[in-house]
C-alpha positions as CSV (number, residue, x, y, z in Angstrom):
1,X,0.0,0.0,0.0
2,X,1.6,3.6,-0.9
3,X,1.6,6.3,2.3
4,X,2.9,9.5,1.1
5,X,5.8,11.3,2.6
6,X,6.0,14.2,4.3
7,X,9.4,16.3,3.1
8,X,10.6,19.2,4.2
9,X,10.9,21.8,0.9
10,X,12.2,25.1,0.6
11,X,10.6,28.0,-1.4
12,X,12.0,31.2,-2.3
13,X,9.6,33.5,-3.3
14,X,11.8,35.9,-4.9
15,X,13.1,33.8,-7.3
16,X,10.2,31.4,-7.3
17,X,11.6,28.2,-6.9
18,X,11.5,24.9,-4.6
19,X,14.3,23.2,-3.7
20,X,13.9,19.7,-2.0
21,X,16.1,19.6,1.3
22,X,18.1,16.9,3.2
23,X,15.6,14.4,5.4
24,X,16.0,14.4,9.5
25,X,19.0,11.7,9.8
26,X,17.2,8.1,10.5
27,X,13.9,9.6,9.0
28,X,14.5,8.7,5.0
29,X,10.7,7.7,4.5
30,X,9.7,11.5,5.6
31,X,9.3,13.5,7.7
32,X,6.6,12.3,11.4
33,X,3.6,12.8,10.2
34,X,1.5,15.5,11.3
35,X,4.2,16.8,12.7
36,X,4.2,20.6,14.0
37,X,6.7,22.8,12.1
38,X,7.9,27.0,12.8
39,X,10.4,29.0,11.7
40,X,12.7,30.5,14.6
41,X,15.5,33.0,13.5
42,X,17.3,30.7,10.5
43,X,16.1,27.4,12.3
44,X,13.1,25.5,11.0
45,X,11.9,23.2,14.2
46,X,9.6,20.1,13.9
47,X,7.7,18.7,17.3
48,X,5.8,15.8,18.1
49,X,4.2,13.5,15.4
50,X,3.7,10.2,14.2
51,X,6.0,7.8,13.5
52,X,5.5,6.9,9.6
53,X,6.4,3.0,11.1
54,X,4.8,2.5,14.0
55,X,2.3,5.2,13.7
56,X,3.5,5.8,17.4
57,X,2.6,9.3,18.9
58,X,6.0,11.2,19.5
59,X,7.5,13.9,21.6
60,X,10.3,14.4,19.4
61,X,12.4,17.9,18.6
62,X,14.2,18.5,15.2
63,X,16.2,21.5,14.4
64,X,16.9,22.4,10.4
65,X,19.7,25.5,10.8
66,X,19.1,26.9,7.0
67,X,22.3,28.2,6.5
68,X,24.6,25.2,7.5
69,X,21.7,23.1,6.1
70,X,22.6,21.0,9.2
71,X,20.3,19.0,11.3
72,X,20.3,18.4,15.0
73,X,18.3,16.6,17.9
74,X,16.6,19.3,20.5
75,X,15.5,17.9,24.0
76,X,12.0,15.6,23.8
77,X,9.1,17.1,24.7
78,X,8.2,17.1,28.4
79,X,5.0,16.1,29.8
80,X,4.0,13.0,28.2
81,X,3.3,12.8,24.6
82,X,0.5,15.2,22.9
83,X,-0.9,15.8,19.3
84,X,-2.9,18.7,17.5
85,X,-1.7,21.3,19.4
86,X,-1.3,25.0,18.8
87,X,2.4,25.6,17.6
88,X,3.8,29.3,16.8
89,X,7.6,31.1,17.2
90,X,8.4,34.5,18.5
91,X,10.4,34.3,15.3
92,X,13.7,34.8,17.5
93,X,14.5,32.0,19.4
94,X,11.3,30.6,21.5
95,X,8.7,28.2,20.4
96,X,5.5,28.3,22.1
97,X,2.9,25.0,21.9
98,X,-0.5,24.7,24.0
99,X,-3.8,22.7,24.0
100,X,-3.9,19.2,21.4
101,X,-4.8,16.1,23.0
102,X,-2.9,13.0,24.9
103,X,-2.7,9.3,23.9
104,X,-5.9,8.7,25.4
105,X,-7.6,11.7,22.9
106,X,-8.5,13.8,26.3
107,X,-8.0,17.2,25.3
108,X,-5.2,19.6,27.1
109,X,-5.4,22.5,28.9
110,X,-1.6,22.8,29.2
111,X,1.3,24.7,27.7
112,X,5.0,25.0,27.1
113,X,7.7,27.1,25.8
114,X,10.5,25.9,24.0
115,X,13.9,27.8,23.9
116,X,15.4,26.6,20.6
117,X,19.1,28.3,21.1
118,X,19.3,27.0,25.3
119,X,17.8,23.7,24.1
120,X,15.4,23.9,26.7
121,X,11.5,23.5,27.8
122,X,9.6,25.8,30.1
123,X,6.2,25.4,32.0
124,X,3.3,27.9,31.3
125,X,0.9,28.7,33.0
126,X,-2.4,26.4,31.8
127,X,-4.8,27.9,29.6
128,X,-8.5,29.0,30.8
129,X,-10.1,25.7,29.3
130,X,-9.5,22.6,27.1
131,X,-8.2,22.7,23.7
132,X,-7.8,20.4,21.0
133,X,-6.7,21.9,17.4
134,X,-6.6,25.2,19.8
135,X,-10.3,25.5,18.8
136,X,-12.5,22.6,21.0
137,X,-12.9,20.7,23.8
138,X,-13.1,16.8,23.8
139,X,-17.1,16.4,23.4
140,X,-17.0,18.9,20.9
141,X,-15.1,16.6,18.5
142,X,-14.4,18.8,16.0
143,X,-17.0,21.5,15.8
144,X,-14.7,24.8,16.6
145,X,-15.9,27.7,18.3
146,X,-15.4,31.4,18.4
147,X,-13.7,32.1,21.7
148,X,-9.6,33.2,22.3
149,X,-7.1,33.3,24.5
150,X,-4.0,35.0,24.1
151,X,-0.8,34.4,26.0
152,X,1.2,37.2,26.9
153,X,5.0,36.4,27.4
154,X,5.8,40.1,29.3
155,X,3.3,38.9,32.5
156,X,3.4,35.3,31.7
157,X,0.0,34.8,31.5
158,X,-3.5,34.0,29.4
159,X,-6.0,36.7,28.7
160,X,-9.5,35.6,28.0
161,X,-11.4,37.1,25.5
162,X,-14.8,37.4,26.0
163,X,-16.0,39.4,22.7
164,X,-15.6,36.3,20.7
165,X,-13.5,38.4,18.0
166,X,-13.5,35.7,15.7
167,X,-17.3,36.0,15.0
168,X,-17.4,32.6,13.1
169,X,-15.7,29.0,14.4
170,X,-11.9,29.4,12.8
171,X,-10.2,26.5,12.4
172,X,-6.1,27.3,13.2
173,X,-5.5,26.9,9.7
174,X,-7.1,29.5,8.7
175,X,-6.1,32.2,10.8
176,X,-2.2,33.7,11.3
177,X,-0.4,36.2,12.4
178,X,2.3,38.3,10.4
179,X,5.4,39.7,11.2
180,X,3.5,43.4,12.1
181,X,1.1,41.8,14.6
182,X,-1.8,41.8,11.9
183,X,-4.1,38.7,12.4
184,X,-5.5,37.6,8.8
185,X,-8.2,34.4,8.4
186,X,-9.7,33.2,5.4
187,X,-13.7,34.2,5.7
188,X,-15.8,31.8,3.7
189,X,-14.0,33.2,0.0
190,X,-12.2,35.7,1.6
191,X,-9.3,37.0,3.0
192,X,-9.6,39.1,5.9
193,X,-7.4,41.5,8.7
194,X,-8.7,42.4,12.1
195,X,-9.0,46.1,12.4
196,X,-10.0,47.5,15.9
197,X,-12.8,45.5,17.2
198,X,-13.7,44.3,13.3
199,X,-12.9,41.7,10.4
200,X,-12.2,43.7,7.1
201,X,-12.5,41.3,3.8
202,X,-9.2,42.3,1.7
203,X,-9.8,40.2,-1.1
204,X,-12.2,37.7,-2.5
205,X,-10.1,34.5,-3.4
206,X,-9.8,31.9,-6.7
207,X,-12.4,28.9,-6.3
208,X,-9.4,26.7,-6.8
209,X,-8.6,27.4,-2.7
210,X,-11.7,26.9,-1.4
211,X,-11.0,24.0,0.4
212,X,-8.8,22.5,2.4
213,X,-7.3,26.1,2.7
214,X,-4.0,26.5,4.9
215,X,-2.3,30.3,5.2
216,X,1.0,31.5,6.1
217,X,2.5,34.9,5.8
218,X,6.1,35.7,5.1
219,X,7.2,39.4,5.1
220,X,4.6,41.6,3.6
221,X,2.9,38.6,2.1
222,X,0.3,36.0,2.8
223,X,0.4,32.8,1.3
224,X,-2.9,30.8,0.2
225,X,-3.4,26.9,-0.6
226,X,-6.2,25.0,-0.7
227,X,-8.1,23.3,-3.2
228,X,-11.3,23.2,-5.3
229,X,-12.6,19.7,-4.6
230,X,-12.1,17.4,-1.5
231,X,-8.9,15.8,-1.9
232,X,-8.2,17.5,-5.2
233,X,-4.6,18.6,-6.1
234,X,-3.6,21.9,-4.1
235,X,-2.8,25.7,-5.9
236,X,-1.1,27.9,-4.3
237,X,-1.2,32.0,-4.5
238,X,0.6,34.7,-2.6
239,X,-1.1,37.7,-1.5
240,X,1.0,41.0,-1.8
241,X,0.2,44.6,-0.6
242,X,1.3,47.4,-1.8
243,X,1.9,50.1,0.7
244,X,2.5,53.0,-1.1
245,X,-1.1,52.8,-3.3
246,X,-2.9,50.3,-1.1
247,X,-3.3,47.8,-3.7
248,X,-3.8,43.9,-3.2
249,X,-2.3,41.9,-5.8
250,X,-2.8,37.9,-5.8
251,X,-0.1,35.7,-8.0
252,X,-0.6,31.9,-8.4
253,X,2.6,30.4,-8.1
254,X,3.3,27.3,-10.1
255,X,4.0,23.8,-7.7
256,X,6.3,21.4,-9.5
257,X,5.1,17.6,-9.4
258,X,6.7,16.7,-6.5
259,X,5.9,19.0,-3.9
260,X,2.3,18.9,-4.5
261,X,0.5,16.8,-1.6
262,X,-0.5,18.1,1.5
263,X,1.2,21.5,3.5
264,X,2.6,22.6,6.5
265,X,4.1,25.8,6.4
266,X,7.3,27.3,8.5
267,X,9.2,30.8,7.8
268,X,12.3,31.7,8.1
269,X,12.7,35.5,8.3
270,X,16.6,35.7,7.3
271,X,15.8,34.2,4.5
């Protein structure tokens, strides 16, 4: 039976091309699948998964350093092994996962911090209530909601909100921060920014993203793929704005062969 493999790729959207890179040493057959993946400073970092074996659940940490194209082994993650959890970088040097769910699919309240450059992890405080795929707790099974919590690293502590900005259920997938603090979600067609206290639709996007749709900004850009048709082939466009007119441009960028399947996304910002 064929199981596709998850590799790690590199695109450079200046020049517009992907480049296939070197797998984690001992992983040949890919990459754990459903793995978590940032970017942090010129380091990619990969957490938890499954083993494409065993379909064990891991706790594993993989460091990619982009300019030595080097790989290295971080410290396992503590307090037992957890899946679908939230994942995001400070982009400098700390990774920061909460919520998913354990072995015995009982969704998490916890969180931790990972320091990628002291190869170390860090307890955080736990979050206000359960959540698995940082959107819904364990009898919800899937149906996300509209609430949000928001971590601040200066007091070391949650923040609920209780406006329910999101105004619709988001899955995480949909919804990202950039590198200014803006928060962008794909609304039904749409791309959209949070404004004050309000969603504002940028841009109405191709059919051919509909579904299955996964964002990820880099720089002044946001990056769109998804597909037309349930487990069609994916397209990908990159969302541009210019500042200096306030025009949105959207460019679909052509996916050789063998990268298409599905996505996860990581930036690197020295890149």
């Amino acid at each position: 039976m064929y199981t596709q493999a998850y590799r790690l790729g590199l695109f450079e959207p200046g020049k517009g091309e992907l480049h296939e890179l070197p797998p984690i040493p001992g992983c040949e057959d890919g990459l754990p699948r459903f793995c978590h993946s940032t970017g942090v400073g010129r380091n990619i970092v990969f957490i938890g998964g499954w083993n494409t074996k065993t379909w064990e659940l891991l706790n594993s940490v993989y460091i990619y350093d982009s300019i030595t194209g080097m790989w290295r082994r971080g410290v396992d993650m503590p307090g037992g092994k957890r899946s679908s959890f939230a994942c995001v970088s400070d982009l400098n040097r700390m990774v920061y996962i909460a919520g998913g769910h354990d072995q015995e699919k009982s969704t998490l309240r916890s969180a931790l911090a990972y320091d990628v450059l002291g190869d170390v992890w860090l307890s955080l405080p736990d979050m206000a209530r359960q959540r698995d795929e940082c959107g819904y707790e364990t009898e919800m099974q899937g149906d996300f909601d509209k609430s949000v919590e928001v971590f601040d690293v200066n007091t070391w502590n949650w923040d609920w909100d209780e406006k329910n900005i999101l105004e619709t259920d988001v899955c995480h997938k949909t919804c990202v921060f950039d590198h200014h603090g803006n928060l962008y979600k794909c609304d039904s067609a749409h791309l959209a920014c949070f404004h004050g206290s309000t969603w504002q639709r940028l841009i109405r996007l191709p059919t051919d993203v509909h579904l299955g749709t996964f964002i990820a900004t880099w720089k002044d850009k946001v990056f769109v793929i998804g597909a037309k048709i349930f487990g069609g082939l994916p397209n990908c466009y990159a969302v541009e704005f210019e500042k200096q007119n306030g025009t949105i441009s959207l460019t679909k960028l052509e996916m050789p062969e063998k990268f298409i399947g599905p996505v996860q996304f990581g930036c690197d910002r020295e890149l």
